[in-house]
C-alpha positions as CSV (number, residue, x, y, z in Angstrom):
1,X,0.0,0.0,0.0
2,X,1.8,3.3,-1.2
3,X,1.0,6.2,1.6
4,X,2.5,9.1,-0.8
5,X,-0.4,11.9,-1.4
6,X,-2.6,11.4,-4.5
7,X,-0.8,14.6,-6.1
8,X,2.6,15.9,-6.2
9,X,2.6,18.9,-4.1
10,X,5.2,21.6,-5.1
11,X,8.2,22.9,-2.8
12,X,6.2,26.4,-2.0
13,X,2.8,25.6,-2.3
14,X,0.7,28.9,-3.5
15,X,-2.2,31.0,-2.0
16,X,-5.6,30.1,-3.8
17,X,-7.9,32.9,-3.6
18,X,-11.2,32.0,-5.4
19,X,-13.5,34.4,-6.2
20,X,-17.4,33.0,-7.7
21,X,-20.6,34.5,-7.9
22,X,-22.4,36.1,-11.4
23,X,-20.6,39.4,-12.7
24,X,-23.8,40.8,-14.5
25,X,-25.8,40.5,-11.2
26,X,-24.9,43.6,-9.4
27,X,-24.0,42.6,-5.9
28,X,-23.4,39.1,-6.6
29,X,-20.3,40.3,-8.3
30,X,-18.6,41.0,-5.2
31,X,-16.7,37.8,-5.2
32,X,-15.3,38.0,-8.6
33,X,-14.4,41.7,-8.6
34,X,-12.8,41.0,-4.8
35,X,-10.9,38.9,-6.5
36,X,-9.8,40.4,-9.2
37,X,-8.5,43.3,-7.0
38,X,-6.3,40.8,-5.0
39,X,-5.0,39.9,-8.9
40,X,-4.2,42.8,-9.3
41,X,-1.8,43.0,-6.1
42,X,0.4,40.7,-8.4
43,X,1.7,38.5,-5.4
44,X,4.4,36.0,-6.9
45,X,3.1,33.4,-4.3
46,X,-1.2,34.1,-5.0
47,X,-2.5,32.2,-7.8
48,X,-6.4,33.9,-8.0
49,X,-9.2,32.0,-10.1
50,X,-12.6,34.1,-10.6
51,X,-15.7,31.4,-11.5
52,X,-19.4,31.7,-12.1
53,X,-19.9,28.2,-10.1
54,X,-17.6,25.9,-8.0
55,X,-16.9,23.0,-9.7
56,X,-15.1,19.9,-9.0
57,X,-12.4,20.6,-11.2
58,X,-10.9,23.1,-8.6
59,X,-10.1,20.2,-6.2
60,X,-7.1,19.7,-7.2
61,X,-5.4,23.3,-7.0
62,X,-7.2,23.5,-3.8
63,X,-5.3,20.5,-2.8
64,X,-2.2,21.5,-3.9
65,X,-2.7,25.0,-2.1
66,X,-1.4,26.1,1.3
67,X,-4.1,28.6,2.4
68,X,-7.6,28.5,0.0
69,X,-9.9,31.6,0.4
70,X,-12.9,31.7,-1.3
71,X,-14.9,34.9,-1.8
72,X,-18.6,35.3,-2.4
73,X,-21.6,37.0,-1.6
74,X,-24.3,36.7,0.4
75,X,-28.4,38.2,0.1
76,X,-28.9,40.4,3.0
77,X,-32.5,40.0,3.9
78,X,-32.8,43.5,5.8
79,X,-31.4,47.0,5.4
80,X,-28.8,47.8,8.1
81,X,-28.8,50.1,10.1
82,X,-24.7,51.0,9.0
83,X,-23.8,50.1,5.4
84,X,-20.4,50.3,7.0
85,X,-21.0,47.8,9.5
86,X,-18.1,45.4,9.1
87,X,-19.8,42.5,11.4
88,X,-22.1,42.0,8.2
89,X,-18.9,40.4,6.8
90,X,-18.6,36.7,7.6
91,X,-15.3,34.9,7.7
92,X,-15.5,31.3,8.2
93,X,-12.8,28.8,9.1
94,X,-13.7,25.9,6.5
95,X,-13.3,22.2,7.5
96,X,-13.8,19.2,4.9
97,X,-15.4,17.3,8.3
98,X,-18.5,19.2,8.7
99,X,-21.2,15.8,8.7
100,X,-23.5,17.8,6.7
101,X,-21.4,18.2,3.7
102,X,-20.9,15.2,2.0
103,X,-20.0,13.6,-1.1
104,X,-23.7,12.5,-1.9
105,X,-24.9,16.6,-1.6
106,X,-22.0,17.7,-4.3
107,X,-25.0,19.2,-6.6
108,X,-25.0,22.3,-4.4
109,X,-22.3,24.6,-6.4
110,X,-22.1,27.6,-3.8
111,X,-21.0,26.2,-0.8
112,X,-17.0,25.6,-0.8
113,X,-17.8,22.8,2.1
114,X,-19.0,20.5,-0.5
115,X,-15.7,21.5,-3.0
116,X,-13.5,20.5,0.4
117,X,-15.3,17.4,1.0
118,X,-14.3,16.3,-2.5
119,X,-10.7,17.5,-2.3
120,X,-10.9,15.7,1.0
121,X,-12.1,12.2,-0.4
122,X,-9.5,12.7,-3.8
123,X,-6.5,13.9,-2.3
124,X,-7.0,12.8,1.0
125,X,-5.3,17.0,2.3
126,X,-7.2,20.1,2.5
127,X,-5.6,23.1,3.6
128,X,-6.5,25.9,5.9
129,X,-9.5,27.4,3.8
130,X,-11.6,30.3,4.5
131,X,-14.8,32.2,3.1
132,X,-15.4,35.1,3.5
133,X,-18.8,36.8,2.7
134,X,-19.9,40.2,1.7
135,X,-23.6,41.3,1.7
136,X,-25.6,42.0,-1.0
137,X,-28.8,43.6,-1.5
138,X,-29.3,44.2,-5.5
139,X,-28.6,40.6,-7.5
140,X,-30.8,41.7,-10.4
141,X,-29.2,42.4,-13.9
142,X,-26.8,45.2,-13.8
143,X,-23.1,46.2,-13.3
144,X,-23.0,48.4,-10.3
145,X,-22.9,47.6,-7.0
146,X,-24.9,48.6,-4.2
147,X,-22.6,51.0,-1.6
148,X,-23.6,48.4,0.8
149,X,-21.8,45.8,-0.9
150,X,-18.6,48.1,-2.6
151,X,-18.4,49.1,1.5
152,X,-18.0,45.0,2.4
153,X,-15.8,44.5,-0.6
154,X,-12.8,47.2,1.3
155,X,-13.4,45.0,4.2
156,X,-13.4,41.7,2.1
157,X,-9.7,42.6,0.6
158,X,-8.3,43.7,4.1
159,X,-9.6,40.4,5.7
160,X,-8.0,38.8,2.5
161,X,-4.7,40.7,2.9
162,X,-4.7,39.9,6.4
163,X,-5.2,36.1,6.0
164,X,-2.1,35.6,3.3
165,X,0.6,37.8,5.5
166,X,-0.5,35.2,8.0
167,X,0.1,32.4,5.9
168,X,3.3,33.8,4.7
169,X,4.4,34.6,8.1
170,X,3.5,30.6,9.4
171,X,5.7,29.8,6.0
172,X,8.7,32.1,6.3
173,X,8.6,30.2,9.9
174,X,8.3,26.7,8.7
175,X,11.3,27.3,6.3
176,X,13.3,28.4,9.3
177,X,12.4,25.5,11.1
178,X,13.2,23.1,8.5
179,X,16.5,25.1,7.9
């Protein structure tokens, strides 16, 4: 029985920032123009990948990742009181364990939990992976988004900037360790 990962994972392992939702549905954009604005940081070490759906065919650069964050939106039922409110942004430590996400549910395309179960049961390694979630108010047809939503995206890319000096930080350690 050979105990050697599924995949070969490279030396420095990148940053996977994935950014989904439908860029002609005014807030639901968040997620793809978030990401497009950490693309634009050009980090050597970020790879970013903006989709429409989650799909299985992103297990495997998930599993070959050292720190996944996916960014997407989600419908804000009531107005808030502060647009600026940065509690109305959700960031959630993923696991692939969660009992209600399962191989058998992998029809549901906008919950990463479902994509980590996958990558789980392939690869047999997920790593750290977060989602973070902007509100949105407007997802009918349209380009702009709501100042609800542009104030969440400044939040979103700060959480997101946050979260890979971490990761580097925890690397640049490792490599001293290992030294």
């Amino acid at each position: 029985m050979n105990d050697e990962p599924a995949i070969s994972f490279k030396q420095q392992p990148s940053i996977v920032v994935i950014g989904y939702g439908n860029d002609v549905r005014r807030d639901d954009a968040v997620g793809i123009r978030t990401a497009e604005a950490v693309s634009a940081w050009n980090l050597p070490d970020v790879q970013v990948i903006t989709v429409q759906q989650l799909t299985p065919e992103l297990a495997e650069r998930i599993a070959q990742a050292r720190l996944v964050i996916f960014l997407d939106a989600y419908e804000l039922q009531d107005e808030p009181a502060n647009s600026n409110d940065e509690s109305l942004i959700h960031t959630h430590l993923l696991t692939p364990t969660d009992t209600a996400y399962t191989l058998s549910s992998l029809d549901h395309t906008g919950d990463p939990r479902y994509l980590l179960a996958l990558t789980q049961a392939v690869y047999g390694y997920v790593p750290p992976t977060y989602w973070i979630t902007v509100p949105a108010r407007h997802v009918d047809f349209g380009w702009d988004m709501s100042p609800l939503t542009r104030s969440g995206m400044v939040t979103a890319l700060r959480l997101t900037h946050n979260l890979i000096v971490t990761a580097r930080r925890y690397s640049d350690n490792d490599d001293h360790n290992t030294n």
